[in-house]
C-alpha positions in Angstrom: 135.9 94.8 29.3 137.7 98.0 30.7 134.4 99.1 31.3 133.0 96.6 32.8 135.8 96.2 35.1 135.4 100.2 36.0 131.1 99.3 36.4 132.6 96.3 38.9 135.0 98.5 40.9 132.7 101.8 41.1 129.6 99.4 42.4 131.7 97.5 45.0 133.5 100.6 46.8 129.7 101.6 46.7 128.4 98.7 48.2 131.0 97.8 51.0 130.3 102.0 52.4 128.1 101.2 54.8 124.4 102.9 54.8 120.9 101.7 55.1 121.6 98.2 53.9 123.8 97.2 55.6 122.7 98.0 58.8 119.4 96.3 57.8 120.9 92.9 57.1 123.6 93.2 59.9 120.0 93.8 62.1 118.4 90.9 60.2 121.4 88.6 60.5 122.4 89.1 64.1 118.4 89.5 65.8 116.8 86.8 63.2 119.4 84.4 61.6 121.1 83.3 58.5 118.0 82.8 56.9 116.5 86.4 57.5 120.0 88.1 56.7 119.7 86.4 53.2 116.4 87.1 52.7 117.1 90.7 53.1 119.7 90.5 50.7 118.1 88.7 48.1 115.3 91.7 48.7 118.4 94.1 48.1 119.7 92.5 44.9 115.9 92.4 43.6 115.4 96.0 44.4 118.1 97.1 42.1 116.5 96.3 39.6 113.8 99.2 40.5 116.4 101.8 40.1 118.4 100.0 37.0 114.4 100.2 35.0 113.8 103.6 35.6 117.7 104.3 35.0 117.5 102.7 31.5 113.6 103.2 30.4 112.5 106.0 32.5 114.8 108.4 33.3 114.1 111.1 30.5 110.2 110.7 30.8 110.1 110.8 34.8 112.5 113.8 34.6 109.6 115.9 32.9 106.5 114.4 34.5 108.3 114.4 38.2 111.2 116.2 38.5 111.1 115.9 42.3 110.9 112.3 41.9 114.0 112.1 43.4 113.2 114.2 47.0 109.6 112.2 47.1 111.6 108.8 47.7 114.2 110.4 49.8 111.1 111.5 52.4 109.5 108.3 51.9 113.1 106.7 52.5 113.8 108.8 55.6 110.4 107.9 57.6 110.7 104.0 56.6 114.4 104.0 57.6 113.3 106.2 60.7 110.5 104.0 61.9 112.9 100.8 61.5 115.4 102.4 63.6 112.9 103.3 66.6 111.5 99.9 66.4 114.9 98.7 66.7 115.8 100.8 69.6 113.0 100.0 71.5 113.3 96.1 70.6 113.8 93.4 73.6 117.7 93.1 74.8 117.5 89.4 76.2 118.3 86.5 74.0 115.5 84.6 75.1 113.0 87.7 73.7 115.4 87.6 70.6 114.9 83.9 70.1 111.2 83.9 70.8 111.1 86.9 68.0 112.6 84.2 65.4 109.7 82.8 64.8 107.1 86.1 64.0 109.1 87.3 61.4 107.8 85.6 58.1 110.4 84.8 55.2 108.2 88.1 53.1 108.9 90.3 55.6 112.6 89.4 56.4 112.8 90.1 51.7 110.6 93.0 52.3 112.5 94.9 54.8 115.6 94.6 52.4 113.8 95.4 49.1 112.2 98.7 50.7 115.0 99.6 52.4 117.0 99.8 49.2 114.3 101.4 46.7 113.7 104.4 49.3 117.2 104.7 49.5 117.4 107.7 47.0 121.2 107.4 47.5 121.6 104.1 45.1 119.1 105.9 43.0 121.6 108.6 42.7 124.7 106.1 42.3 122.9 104.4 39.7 121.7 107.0 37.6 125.3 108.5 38.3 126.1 105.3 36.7 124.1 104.6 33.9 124.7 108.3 32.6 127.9 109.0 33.2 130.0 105.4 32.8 128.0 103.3 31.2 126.2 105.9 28.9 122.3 106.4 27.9 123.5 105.4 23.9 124.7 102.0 25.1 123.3 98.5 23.7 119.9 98.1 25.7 122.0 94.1 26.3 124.7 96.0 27.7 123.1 97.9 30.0 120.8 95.1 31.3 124.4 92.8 31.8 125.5 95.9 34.2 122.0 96.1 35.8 122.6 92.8 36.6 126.4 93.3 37.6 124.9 95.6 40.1 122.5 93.6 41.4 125.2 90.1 41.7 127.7 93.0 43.6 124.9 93.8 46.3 123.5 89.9 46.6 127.1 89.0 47.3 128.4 91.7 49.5 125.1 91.5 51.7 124.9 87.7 51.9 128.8 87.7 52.9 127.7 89.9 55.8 124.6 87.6 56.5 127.0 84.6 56.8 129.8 86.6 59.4 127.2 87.7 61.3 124.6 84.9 61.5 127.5 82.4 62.6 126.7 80.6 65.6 129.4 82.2 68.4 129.3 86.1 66.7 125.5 85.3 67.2 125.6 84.6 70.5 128.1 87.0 71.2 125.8 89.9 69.9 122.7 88.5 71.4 124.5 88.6 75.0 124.9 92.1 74.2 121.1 92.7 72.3 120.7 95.9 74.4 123.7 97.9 73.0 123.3 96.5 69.6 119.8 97.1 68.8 120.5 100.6 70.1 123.7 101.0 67.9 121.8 100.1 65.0 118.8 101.8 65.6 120.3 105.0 66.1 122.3 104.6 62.6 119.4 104.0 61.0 117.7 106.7 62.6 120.8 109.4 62.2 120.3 107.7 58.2 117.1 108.6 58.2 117.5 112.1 59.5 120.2 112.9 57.0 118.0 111.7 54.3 115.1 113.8 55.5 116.6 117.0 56.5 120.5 117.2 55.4 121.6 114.9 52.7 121.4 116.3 48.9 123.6 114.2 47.8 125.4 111.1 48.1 125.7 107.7 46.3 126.1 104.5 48.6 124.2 102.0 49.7 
């Protein structure tokens, strides 16, 4: 149980730091709605599970047949976070073009954007590996490790959905949709200045 408990605490201190996620389903939530923020963070928690398989099944294999594997995703996760950002720079300010952009983005796409988002983030790839091989251990029960796989995964669906709720409520809606301009540009340069870190400066790091 002390375990657990230090599995619990290390994962939410990693989720609430913002990164890549969160400014995904903050974009999601405040441009899109409720529905789309949720989405995202259901794609989130599902994508977890990428990096808790390869943590628990993989890891020794994929260290010998890719050893870069690590640096591939960070590139792949830099240009994906880098073209999100620049599309959201150069997305529409009014709330009208906001509104009217409800309805092309599909349910898939609102889950995809937060499922890729989070398995090219090689920074929970780090955290988790961190995790699996220095708290949890690679000797544990494969039960055990599956129950903190899916601690993990319940840590990131709840943080990101409580986001989704605060800022897909009706009057911080409107109140960032009046202001569409600044925040699209806020967010798209974070996810850009993410995805530059990722690509040319960051060798380390462990949050989503």
């Amino acid at each position: 149980m002390n375990q657990l408990a230090l599995v619990f605490g290390v994962t939410m201190l990693a989720v609430i730091s913002p990164g890549a996620d969160f400014a995904m389903v903050s974009r999601n939530s405040y441009l899109y709605g409720r529905q789309a923020g949720i989405l995202s963070a259901l794609g989130i928690a599902a994508s977890c599970w990428t990096h808790v398989f390869y943590a628990v099944f993989l890891l020794s294999s994929m260290q010998v047949i890719l050893p870069d594997l690590l640096l591939y995703v960070r590139y792949a996760g830099a240009a994906y976070l880098l073209y999100v950002g620049i599309r959201t720079i150069l997305s529409g300010s009014a709330i009208e073009e906001a509104e009217e952009r409800v309805s092309l983005v599909t349910p898939s796409r609102s889950f995809l954007d937060g499922f890729l988002t989070n398995a090219l983030n090689p920074k929970t790839a780090v955290f988790v590996i961190s995790l699996y091989t220095q708290v949890i251990g690679p000797a544990s029960p494969l039960s055990y490790a599956l129950m903190c796989g899916m601690m993990i995964s319940l840590c990131h669906l709840a943080w990101f959905v409580a986001v989704s709720y605060v800022l897909s409520q009706s009057a911080t809606r409107r109140w960032i949709l009046a202001r569409a301009g600044t925040f699209n540009r806020v967010i798209g340069v974070f996810l850009v200045c993410i995805g530059l870190a990722l690509g040319f400066f960051d060798h380390g790091g462990a949050h989503s």
